[in-house]
C-alpha positions in Angstrom: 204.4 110.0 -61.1 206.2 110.0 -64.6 204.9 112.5 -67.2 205.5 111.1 -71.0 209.1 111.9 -71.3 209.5 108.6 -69.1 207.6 106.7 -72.0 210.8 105.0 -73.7 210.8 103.5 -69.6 207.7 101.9 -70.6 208.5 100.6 -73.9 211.9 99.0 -72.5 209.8 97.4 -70.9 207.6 95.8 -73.4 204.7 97.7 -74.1 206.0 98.8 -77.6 205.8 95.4 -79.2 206.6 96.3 -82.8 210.1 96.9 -81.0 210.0 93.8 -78.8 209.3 91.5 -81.7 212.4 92.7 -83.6 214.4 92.1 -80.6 212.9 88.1 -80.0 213.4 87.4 -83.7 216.9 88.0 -83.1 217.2 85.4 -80.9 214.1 83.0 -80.8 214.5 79.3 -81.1 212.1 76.2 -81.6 212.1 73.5 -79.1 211.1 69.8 -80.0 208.0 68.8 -77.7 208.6 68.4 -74.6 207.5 66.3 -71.7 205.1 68.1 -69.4 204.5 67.0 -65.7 201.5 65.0 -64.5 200.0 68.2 -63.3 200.4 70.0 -66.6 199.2 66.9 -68.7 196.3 66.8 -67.0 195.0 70.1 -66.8 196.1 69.9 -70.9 193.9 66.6 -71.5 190.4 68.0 -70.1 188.3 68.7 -72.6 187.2 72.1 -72.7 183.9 74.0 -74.7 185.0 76.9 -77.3 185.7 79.5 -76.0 183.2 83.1 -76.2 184.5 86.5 -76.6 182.7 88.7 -73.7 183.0 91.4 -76.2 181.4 89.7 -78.4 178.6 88.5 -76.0 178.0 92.2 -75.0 177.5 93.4 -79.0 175.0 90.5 -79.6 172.9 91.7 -76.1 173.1 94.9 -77.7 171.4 94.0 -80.8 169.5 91.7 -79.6 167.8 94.1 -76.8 167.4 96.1 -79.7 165.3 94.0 -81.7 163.5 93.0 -78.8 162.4 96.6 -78.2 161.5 97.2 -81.6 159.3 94.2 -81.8 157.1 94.8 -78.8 156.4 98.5 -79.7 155.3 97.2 -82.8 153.6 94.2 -82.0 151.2 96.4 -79.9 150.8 98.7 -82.3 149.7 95.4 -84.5 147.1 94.7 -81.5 145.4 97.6 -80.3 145.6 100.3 -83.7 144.1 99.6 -86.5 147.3 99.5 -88.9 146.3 102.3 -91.1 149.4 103.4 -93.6 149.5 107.2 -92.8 150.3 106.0 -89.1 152.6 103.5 -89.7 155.7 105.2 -90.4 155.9 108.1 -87.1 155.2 104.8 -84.9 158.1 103.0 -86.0 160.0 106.1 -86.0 159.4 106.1 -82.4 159.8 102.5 -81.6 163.7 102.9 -83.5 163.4 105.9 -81.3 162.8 104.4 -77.9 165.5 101.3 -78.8 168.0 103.5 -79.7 167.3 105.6 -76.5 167.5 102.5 -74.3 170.4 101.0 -75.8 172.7 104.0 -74.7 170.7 104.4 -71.2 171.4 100.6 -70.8 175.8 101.6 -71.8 175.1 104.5 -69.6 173.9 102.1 -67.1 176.6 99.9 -67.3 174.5 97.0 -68.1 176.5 95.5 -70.8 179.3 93.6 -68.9 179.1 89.9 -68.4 179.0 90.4 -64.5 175.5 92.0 -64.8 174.5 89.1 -67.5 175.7 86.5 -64.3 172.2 87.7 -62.8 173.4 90.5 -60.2 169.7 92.0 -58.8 171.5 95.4 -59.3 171.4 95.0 -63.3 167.4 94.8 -62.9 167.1 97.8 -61.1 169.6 99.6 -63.5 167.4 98.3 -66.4 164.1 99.3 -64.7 165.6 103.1 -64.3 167.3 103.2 -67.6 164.1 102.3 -69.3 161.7 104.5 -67.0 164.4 107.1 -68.1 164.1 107.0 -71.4 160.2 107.0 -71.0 160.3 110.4 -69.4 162.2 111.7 -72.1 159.9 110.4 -74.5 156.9 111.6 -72.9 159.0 115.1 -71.9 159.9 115.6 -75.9 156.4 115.0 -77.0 155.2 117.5 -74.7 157.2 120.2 -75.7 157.0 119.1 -79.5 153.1 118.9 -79.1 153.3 115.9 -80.5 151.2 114.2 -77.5 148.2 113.7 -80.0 149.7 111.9 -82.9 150.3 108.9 -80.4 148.2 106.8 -78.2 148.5 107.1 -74.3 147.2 103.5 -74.3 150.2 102.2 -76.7 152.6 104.2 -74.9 151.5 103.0 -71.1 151.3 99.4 -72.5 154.7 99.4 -74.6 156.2 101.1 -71.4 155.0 97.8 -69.1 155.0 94.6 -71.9 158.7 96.4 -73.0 160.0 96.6 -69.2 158.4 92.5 -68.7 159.9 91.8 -72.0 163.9 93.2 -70.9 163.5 91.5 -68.0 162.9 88.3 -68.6 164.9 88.3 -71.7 167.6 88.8 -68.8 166.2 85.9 -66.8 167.1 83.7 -69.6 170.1 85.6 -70.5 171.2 84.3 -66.8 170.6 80.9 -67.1 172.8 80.8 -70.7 175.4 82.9 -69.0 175.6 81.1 -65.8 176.2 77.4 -67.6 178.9 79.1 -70.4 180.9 80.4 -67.1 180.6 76.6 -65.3 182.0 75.6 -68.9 184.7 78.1 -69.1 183.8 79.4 -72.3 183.2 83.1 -70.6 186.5 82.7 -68.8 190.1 83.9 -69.7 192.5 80.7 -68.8 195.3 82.7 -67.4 199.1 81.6 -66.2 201.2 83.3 -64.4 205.2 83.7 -65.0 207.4 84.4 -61.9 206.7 82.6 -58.7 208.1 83.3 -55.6 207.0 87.1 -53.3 206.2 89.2 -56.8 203.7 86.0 -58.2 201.7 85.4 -54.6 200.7 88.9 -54.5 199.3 88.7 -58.4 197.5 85.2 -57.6 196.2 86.4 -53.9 195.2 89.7 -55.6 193.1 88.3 -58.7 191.6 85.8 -56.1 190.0 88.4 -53.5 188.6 90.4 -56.6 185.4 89.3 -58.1 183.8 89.1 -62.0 187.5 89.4 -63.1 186.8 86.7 -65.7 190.0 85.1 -64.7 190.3 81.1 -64.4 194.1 80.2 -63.2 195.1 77.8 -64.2 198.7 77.4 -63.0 202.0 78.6 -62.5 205.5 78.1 -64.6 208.9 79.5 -63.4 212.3 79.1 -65.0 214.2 79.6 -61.7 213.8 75.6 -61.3 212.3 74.5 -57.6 212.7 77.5 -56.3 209.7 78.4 -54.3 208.4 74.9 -54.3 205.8 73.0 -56.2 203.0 76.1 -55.6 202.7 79.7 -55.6 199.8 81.1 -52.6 197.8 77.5 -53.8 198.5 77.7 -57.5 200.1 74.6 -58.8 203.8 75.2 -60.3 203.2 73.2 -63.9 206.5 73.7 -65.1 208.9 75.7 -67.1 208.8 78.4 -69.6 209.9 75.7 -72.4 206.9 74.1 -70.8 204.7 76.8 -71.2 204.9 76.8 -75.1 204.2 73.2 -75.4 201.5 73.7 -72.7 199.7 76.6 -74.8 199.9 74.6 -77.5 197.7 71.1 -75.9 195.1 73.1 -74.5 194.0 76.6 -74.3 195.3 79.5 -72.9 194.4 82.8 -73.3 196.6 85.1 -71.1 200.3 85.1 -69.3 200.8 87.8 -67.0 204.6 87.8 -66.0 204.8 88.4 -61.9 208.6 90.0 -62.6 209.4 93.3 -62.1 209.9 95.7 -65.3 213.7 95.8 -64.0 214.6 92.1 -64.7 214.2 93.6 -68.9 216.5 90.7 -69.4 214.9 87.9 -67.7 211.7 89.2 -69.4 213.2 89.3 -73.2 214.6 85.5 -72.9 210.6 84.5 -71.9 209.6 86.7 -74.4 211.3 84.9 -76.9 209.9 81.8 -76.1 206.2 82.8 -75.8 206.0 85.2 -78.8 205.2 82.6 -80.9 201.7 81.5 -79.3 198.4 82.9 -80.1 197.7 84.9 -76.3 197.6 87.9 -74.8 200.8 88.8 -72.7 200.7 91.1 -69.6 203.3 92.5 -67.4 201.9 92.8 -63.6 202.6 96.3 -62.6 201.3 96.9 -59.0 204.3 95.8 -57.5 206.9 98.3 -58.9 208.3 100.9 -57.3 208.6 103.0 -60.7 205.1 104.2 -61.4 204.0 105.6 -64.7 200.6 107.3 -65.3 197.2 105.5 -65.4 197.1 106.0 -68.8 200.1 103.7 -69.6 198.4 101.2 -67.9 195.5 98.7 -68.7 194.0 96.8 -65.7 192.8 92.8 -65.2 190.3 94.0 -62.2 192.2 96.2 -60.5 195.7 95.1 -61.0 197.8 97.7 -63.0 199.5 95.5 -65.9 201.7 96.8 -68.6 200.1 95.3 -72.5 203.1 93.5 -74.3 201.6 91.2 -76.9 197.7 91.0 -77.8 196.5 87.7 -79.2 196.2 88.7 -83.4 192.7 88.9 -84.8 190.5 88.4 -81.5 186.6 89.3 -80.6 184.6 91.4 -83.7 188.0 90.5 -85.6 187.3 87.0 -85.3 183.8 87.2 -86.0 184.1 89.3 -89.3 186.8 87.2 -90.8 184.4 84.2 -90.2 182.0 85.7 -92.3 184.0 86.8 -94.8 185.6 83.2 -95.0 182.1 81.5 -94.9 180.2 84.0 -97.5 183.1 84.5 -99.9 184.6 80.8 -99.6 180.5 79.7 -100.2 180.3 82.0 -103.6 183.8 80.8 -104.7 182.6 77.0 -104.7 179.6 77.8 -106.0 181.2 80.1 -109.2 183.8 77.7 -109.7 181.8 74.5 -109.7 182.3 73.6 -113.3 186.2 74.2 -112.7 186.1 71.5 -110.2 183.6 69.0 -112.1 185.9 69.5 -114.8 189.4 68.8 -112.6 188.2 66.0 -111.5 187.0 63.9 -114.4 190.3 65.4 -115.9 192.4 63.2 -113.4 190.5 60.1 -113.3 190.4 60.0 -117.3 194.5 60.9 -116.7 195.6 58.3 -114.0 194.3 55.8 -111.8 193.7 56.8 -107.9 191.5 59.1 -106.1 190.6 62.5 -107.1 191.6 64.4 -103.8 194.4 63.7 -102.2 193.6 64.7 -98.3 197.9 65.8 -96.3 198.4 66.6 -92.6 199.8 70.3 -91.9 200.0 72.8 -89.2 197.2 74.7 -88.6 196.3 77.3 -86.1 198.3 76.8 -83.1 200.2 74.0 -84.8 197.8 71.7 -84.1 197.8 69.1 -87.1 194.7 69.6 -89.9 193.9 67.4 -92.9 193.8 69.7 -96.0 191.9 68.8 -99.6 193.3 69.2 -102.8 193.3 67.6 -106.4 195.4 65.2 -106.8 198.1 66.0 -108.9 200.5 62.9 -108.8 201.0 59.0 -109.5 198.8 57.7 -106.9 201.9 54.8 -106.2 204.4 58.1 -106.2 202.2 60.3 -103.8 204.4 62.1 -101.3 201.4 62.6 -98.1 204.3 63.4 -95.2 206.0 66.2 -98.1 209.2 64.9 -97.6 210.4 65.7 -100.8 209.6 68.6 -102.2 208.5 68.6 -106.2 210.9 70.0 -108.3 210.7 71.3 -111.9 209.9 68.6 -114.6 209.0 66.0 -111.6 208.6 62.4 -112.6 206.2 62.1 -110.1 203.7 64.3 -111.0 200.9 63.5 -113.6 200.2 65.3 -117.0 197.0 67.1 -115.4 198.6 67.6 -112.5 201.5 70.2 -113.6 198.3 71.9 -115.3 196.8 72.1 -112.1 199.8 72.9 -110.4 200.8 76.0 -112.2 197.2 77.5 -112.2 196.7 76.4 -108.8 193.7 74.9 -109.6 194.9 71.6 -107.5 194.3 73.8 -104.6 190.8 74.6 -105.3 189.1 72.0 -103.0 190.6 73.4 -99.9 187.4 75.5 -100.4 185.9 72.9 -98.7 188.3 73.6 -95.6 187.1 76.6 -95.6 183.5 77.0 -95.8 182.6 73.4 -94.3 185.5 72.2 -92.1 186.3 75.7 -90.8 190.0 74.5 -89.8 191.6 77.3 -93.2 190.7 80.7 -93.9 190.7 82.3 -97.1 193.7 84.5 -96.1 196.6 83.5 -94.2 200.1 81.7 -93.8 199.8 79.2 -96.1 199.8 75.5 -94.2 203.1 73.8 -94.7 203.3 70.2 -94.5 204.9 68.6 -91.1 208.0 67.1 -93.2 208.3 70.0 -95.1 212.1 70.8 -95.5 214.5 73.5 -96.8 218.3 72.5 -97.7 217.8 69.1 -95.6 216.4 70.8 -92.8 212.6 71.0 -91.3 211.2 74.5 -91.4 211.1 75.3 -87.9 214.4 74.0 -87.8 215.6 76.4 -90.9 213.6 80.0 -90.1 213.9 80.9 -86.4 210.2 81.9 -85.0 209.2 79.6 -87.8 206.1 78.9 -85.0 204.7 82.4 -84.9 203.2 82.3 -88.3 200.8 80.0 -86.6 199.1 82.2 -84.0 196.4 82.7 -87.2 194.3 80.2 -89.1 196.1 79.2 -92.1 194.7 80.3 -95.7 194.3 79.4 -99.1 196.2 82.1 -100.2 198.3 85.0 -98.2 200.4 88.2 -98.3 203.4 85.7 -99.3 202.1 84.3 -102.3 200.4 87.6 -103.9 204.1 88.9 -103.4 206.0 86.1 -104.9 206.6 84.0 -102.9 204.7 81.0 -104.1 206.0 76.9 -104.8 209.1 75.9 -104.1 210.5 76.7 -101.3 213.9 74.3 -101.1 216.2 77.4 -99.5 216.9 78.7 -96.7 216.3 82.3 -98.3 212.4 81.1 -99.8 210.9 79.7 -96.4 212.3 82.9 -94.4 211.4 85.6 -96.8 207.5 83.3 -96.9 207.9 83.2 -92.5 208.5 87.3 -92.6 205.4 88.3 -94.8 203.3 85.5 -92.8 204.3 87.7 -90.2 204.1 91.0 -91.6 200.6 89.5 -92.5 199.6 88.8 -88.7 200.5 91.9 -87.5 199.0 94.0 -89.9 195.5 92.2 -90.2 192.4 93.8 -91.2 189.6 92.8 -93.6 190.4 95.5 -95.9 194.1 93.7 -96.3 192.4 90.3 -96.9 189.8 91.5 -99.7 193.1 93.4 -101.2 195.0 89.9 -101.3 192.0 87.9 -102.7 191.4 90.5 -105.4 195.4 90.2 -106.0 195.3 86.5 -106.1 194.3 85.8 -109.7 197.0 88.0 -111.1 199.8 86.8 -108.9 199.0 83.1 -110.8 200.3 84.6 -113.8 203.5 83.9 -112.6 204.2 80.2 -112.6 208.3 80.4 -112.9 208.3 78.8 -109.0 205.4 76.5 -109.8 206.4 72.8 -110.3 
């Protein structure tokens, strides 16, 4: 065993990924799309359901059980005593009490994962003990607080049996839900593995004997071309790395675990610089190395060892948070800025003929193409949908409202709409370029390397780039990579704190409308 001197070992390795991401930006390149094989495309053409966060799915059982609790003490309390005020107040002490209670005996219990929601008899028993458990203490603290007279034995006996019946078959039902999300995948991670040959059948044999891993495989790519055939132990080879990226961008997948050993660092990197730019979780198989590091470095998929490289940006509670934030914010914003956009768009019909919103393709999350809103801000016979010129200062194209709009911004105010009713931008993010969007002649992705990553988030209204200056043109080489490193900066240091601080920046930063055209 290694004690923590033999940690820079570890992060050589991959586990320090601030450190690895410097070292793939150093090299990473875009690949056009690619061809996948007949196995690949079709495993990327089935439709899938969205996908839910177990994590997730445990918190809302949480609360939920909660609630549940809460409501059947007081709902016999309703029934059998007479609802006096003086009362009121110690029962629903107690009933907070006795949820509270049963919510950690249920943790304690280990209750909460999804492979006790999948109906094991085991989790009823638990439940049943848990909750007798927290009845004894109850009853114990009562006793010794002499507080057995100030409530009813007949309340207590019944909120003990209708609470256990209620749990119960609030779990039967949890079942049935649970059991059709896991035939749908949505409960599943859609995992690949990198490496074939010895190293890769021991991962895919392993994660098949174990049970309620969550894992779905879903196939196999390796760069050392047929070697090892066109399986790994029964799991389909799909293709190459290059493969990979245009894989994990058709369909979903939510985990890579590399097969290699840490030694091959430089077989590792050159994946690496491939894959960083995807929106997964990256995992390097441990269990077959010789050099062994304490259980603490490791995390574990079942009860493989794997060493974390990349986590997937703004996952489980993150994602749920920034949805509300988007959807409660974004709703106020349309609603407070109403007469701003009634306004706009009477302003451009009375200006020029055409529609008022102009709807343009752009990457969105996971570069899958989204149609964005805004107000139309040129000649409708001079509009420019594909972007593949970019407007320059003083731009015959562009209307007399529309370089109004344009320099306040306002012309991107009905990508509010994205927002709160489409879902497909967030209020804070990369900003969506258009596909043809170009920089000295050349296509973004072509001009910034890792161009890509900035795309492992849902794209925003507004974003860390623009509040620091980096807002309009963007004709250089020098603009679209100094936009691409604060898009990333952005990703990597996400939190809902830094999204209020960029919307409450916003405003100000439209004061300056030098690179506004």
């Amino acid at each position: 065993m290694l004690d923590s001197d033999s940690r820079p070992a570890l992060n050589a390795a991959g586990a320090a990924a601030a450190a690895v991401l410097d070292r793939l930006r150093e090299g990473s390149k875009e690949h056009a799309p690619r061809v996948l094989s007949e196995k690949a495309r079709a495993i990327a053409e089935k439709p899938m359901a969205a996908p839910i966060s177990p994590i997730v799915l445990a918190g809302t059982v949480r609360v939920v059980e909660f609630m549940l609790i809460v409501l059947v003490g007081l709902a016999i309390f309703a029934v059998y005593i007479e609802p006096i005020q003086p009362q009121f107040p110690r029962y629903l002490a107690a009933v907070v009490t006795v949820a509270t209670l049963s919510t950690l005996a249920f943790q304690i219990a280990d209750i909460y994962q999804v492979h006790a929601f999948r109906g094991h008899e085991k989790q009823y028993m638990r439940l049943a003990s848990a909750w007798s458990v927290v009845f004894m203490i109850v009853i114990g603290a009562s006793f010794f607080l002499k507080a057995g007279e100030m409530f009813s034995r007949v309340w207590l006996s019944s909120y003990f049996v209708v609470g256990l019946f209620a749990l119960v078959a609030s779990r039967k039902v949890l079942y049935y839900i649970v059991r059709r999300w896991t035939r749908e995948g949505r409960l599943t991670r859609r995992t690949v593995i990198v490496g074939g040959g010895e190293p890769g059948e021991r991962v895919v044999t392993e994660l098949r004997r174990q049970k309620d891993t969550g894992i779905e495989l879903i196939g196999m790519f390796d760069d050392r071309g047929d070697r090892g055939g066109d399986e790994c132990a029964g799991l389909a080879k799909l293709g190459t790395v290059d493969d990979l990226v245009e894989f994990g961008r058709r369909t979903r997948v939510d985990l890579v675990i590399f097969s290699l050993p840490i030694t091959a660092e430089n077989r590792i990197l050159q994946m690496l610089r491939k894959l960083w730019v995807l929106p997964l979780d990256i995992r390097l198989a441990a269990h077959t190395n010789k050099l062994q590091f304490r259980p603490r470095s490791y995390s574990y998929i079942g009860k493989i060892p794997v060493i974390d490289v990349f986590d997937r940006p703004i996952a489980d509670w993150d994602v749920v948070m920034k949805w509300l934030f988007d959807k409660t914010i974004g709703g106020l914003a349309l609603i407070a800025l109403s007469p701003v956009l009634l306004a706009t768009a009477i302003a451009i019909k009375l200006d020029s003929k055409g529609p008022v919103i102009f709807r343009q393709k752009r990457y969105g999350f996971n570069n899958d193409l989204i149609e964005v809103y805004k107000f139309r801000s040129m000649y409708t016979d001079m509009s420019d949908a594909t972007a593949a010129k970019l407007v320059t200062k003083d731009d015959p194209r562009v209307t007399r409202v529309g370089r109004f709009i344009r320099k306040t911004s306002i012309d991107e105010l009905p990508q509010l709409f994205n927002v709160v009713f489409k879902g497909n931008l967030s209020l804070v993010g990369p900003r969506p370029h258009a596909v043809n969007a170009k920089a000295e002649a050349k296509l973004y992705a072509d001009a910034v390397d890792g161009y890509f990553a900035r795309h492992r988030v849902k794209p925003g209204i507004t974003g860390w780039a623009q509040i620091n200056g980096w807002r309009g043109e963007t004709d250089t080489h020098e603009k679209i990579q100094a936009r691409v490193e604060h898009d990333l900066y952005y990703i990597e240091n996400w939190s809902l704190l830094l999204d209020l601080s960029i919307l409450l920046r916003t405003p100000t930063s439209l004061l300056k409308t030098e690179n506004a055209y």
